[in-house]
N, C-alpha and C positions, 0 to 999 in steps of 0.2 A: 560325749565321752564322760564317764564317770571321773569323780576325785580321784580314786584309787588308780584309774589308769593313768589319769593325767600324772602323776607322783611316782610310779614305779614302771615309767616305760622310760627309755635314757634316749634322749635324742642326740645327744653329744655322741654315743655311738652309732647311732643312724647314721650319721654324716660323716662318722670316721673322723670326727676334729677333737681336739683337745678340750675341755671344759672352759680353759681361759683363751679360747682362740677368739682372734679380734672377728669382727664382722664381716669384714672383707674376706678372711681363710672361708668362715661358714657359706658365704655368697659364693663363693668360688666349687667349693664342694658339691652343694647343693646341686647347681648348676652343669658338673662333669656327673653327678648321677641322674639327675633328670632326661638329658642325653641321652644314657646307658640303657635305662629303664621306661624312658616313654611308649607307653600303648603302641604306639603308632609305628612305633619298632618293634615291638613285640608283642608282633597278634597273636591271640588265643594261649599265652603265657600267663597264668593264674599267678604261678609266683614272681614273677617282673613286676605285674601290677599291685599285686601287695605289697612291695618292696617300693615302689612308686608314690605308695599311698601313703606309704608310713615315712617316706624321706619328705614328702610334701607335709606331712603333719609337722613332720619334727622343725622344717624351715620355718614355717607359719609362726611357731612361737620363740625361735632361737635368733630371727629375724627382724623381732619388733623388740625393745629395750626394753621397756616397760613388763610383758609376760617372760622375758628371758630371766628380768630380774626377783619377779614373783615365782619362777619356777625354779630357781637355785636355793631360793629362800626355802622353798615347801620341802624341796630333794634333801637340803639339810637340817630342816629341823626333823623330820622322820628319818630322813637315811632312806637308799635305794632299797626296796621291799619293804620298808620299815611297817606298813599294818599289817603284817601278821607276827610282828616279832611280841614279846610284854615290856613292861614298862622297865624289869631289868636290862635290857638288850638280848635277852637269850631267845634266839628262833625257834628254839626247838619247843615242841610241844604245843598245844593249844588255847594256853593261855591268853586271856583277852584281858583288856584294862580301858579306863574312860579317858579319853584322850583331854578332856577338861580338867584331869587332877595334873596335865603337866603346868599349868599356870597358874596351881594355887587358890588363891583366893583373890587376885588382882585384878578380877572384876574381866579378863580378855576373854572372848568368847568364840570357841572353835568355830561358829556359824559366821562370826563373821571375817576370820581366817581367812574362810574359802569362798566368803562374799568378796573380800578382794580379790581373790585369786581369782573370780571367773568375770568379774566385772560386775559385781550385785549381790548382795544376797536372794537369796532363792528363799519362796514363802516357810519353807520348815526350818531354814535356819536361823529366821527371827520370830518366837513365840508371839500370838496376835492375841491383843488385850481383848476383853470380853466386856469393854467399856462400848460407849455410845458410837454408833457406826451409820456416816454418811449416806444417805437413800440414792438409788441408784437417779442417772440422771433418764431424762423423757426426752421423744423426736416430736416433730409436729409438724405439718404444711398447709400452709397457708396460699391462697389464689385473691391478686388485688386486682383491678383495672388498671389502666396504665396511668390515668389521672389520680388514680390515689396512691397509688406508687410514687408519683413525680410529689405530690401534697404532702403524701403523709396522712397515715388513716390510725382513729384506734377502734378497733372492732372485738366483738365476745369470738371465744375460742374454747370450743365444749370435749374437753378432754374424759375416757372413763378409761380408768387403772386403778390398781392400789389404794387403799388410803387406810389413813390410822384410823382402826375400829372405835366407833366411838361409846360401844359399851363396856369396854375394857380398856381404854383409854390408851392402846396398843399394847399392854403390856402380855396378851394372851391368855390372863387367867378372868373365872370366871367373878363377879362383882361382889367384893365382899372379900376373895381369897388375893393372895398374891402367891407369886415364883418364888419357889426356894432357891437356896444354892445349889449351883452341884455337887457332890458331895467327893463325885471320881478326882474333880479338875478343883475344885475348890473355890471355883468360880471364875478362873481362869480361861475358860473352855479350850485349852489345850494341854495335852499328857507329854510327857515325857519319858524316854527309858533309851536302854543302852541294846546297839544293836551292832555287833562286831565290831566293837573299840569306839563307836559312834555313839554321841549323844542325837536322839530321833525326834522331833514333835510333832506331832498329828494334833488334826481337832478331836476333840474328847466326843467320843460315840453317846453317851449317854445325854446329853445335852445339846449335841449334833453341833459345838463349837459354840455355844450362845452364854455359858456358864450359868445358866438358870433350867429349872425342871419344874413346867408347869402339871400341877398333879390335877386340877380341875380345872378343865377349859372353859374358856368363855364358848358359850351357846353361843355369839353371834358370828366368830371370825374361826371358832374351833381350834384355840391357842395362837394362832399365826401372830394375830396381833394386826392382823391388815384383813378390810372387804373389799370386793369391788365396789368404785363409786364412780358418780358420772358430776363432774365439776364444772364449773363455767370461768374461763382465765378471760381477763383483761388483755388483751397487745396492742403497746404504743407502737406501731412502723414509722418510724422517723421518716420527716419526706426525704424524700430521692433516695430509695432504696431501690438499691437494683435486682436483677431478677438472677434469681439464686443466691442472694445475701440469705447467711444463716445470723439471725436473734438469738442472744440468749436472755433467760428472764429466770434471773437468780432468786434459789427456792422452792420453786414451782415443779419441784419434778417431785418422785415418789417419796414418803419421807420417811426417815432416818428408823434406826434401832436402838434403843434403850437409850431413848432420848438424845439421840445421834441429830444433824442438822440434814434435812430434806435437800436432794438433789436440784438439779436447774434444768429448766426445761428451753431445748432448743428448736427455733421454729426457724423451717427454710420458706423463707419470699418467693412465690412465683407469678410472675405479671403477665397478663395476657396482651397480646400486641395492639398499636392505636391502629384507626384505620387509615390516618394519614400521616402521622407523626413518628419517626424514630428517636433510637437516643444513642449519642457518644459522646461517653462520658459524660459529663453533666452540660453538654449542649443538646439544644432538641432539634432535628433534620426535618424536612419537607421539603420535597419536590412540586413545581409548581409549571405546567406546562403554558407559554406564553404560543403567538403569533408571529410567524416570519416576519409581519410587519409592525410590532412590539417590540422586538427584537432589531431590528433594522434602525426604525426611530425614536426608539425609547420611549417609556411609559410610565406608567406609576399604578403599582400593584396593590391591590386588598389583599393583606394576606394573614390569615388565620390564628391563632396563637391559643395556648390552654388560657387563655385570660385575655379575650378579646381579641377582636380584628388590629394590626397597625398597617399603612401602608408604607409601601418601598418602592424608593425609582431605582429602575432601570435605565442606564445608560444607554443611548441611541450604539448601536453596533455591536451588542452585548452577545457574544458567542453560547451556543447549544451548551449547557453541562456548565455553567461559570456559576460558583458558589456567592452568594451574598451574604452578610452578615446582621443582626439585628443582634444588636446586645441589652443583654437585661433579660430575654425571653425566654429562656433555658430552665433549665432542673435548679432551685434554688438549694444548695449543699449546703455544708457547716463551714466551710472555707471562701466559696464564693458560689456565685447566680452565677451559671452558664448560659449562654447565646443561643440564639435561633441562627441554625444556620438550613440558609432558603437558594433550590440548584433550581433554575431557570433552565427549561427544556423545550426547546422549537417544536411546537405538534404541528409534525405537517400532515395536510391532509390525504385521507384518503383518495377521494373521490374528488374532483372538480367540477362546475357549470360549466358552459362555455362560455358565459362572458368572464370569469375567475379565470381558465385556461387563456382565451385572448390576453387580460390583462398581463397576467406574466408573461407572455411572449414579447405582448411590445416593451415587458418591463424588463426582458431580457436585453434586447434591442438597445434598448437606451441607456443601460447598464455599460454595456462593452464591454467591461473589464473581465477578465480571464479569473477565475476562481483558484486554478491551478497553475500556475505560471512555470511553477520548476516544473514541472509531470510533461506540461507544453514544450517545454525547452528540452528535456530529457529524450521526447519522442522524437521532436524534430531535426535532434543530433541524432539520432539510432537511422532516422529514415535519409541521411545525407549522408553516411558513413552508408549504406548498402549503396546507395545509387552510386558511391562514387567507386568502389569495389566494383561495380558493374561495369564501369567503362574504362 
């Protein structure tokens, strides 16, 4: 919605409430027209729903304290219709005036009136200096292993974009000449003028917003002031980076305009997976599949690490899927060394010999014990409750 709508449409009469009604009248209002007027009441009614639209605009900002009190403030320093009236009060006629001369010379400035009023100023309502301007920033991706992920790598990184021409020293003109002023903006690179009671700035056409006008180009970049180049960046990856961490590396992006400071270049981590090793958080995981009878009477395991073998006992009766810990073995961080944490897995086999098959049979035997006891006990209440129903 434009300023002038925002200022010369009355929500106070949308809602049928008094200017100084408390919040509670307007809440209540609102609310018996929303009713009235909902779509869903009134299908294919053009005008219900504009009526709809416009009590819903008017709650939205009569609603919230803050724009209610910003838009009393606007209503009364112009008055309802007040831009098309002149600077004497008289509507009549076509008179237009600068709405800048109502505040003198006190330095207040209409753009930013209506920067509070919409929550910001908006780019024409604050003039943009034609001084040194920040280079945009750069993306970049990078692919580590997972060992240099977990370490920490610094590796070249061959970027080709932009760069300051270096036979014009970015400035766009050719060697020897330099940029004049503009002459329209006065080096300002933006114009100003009055456009229905409004003061207006646009970037200045002649200088395309730069406030300089290079008359001989540099041969090498054709005034720009930038070539394409192909550069070679330094990136430290701090160890334990994880996969999809975004670097920034202050500088390094495209650089700046009329001696403006060069953007930053960010680069997203992507790690390619280990073949036995995961990671959470800054512990490292590994599954290690043991023997029914490893498991059974305990052992003592070789087990693997990004920095050598350590071994780990197993306790005799140590269950399928029972996590172990090694500490110290982990993603070394800025806070702390995370753990090897090691999941012990019963790989039973496939296939058996027959003397492997015999052996567990008489090892079954000799075992006796019931693996399932409740499930035993569970059944053999179900199968004495039928039989005694039966008789």
């Amino acid at each position: 919605m434009s300023t002038r709508d925002y200022i010369e449409k009355d929500y106070y009469a949308a809602l049928g409430v008094a200017k100084d009604a408390p919040a509670a009248d307007i809440k209540k209002a609102y609310r018996k027209l929303a009713r009235e007027l909902h779509p869903d009441k009134n299908p294919d009614n053009a005008s219900a729903e504009a009526r709809f639209k416009e009590v819903s605009e008017a709650y939205d900002v009569l609603s919230d304290d803050t724009k209610r009190r910003e838009y009393d403030e606007a209503r009364t320093l112009f008055g309802s219709g007040g831009f098309g009236r002149a600077a004497g009060g008289n509507s009549s006629g076509g008179t237009t005036f600068d709405m800048s001369d109502l505040f003198g010379g006190s330095g207040a400035n209409l753009g930013d009136l209506f920067g509070n009023l919409f929550g910001g100023a908006t780019a024409s309502s604050r003039p943009r200096s034609a001084g040194p301007m920040r280079g945009q920033d750069l993306s970049a991706s990078i692919t580590l292993d997972f060992e240099e992920a977990v370490r920490g790598e610094t590796l070249p990184l061959q970027l080709s974009g932009p760069g300051r021409c270096a036979t014009c020293g970015g400035n766009g003109a050719r060697p020897g000449t330099s940029p004049r002023t503009c002459p329209t903006c006065g080096g300002a690179g933006m114009v100003s003028f009055n456009q229905g009671g409004f003061g207006v700035s646009e970037p200045c056409r002649d200088c395309r917003g730069t406030g300089h006008i290079v008359d001989d180009p540099c041969p090498e970049c054709g005034g720009a002031g930038t070539t394409t180049q192909t550069r070679t960046i330094t990136v430290r990856v701090p160890a334990g980076v994880r996969d999809g961490a975004r670097l920034r590396i202050a500088g390094k992006g495209t650089p700046g305009q009329r001696g403006g400071p060069a953007g930053d270049l960010f680069v997203t981590v992507q790690v390619r997976p280990h073949a036995l090793f995961g990671r959470k958080g800054d512990d490292l995981t590994i599954t290690v599949p043991i023997s029914f009878g490893e498991a059974a009477l305990g052992t003592t395991l070789r087990v693997p690490t990004l920095d050598g073998a350590v071994s780990l006992k197993v306790s005799p009766g140590t269950p399928s899927g029972r996590t172990l810990r090694v500490r110290g073995r982990g993603v070394a961080a800025k806070r702390r060394t995370g753990d090897l944490l090691v999941t012990v897995e019963v790989a039973v086999p496939q296939k058996l010999s027959h003397e492997a098959a015999e052996a567990l049979e008489k090892f079954a035997v000799a075992q006796g014990d019931d693996p399932r006891p409740q499930i035993t006990a569970a059944l053999a209440a179900e199968s004495t409750g039928r039989h005694a129903s039966r008789e």
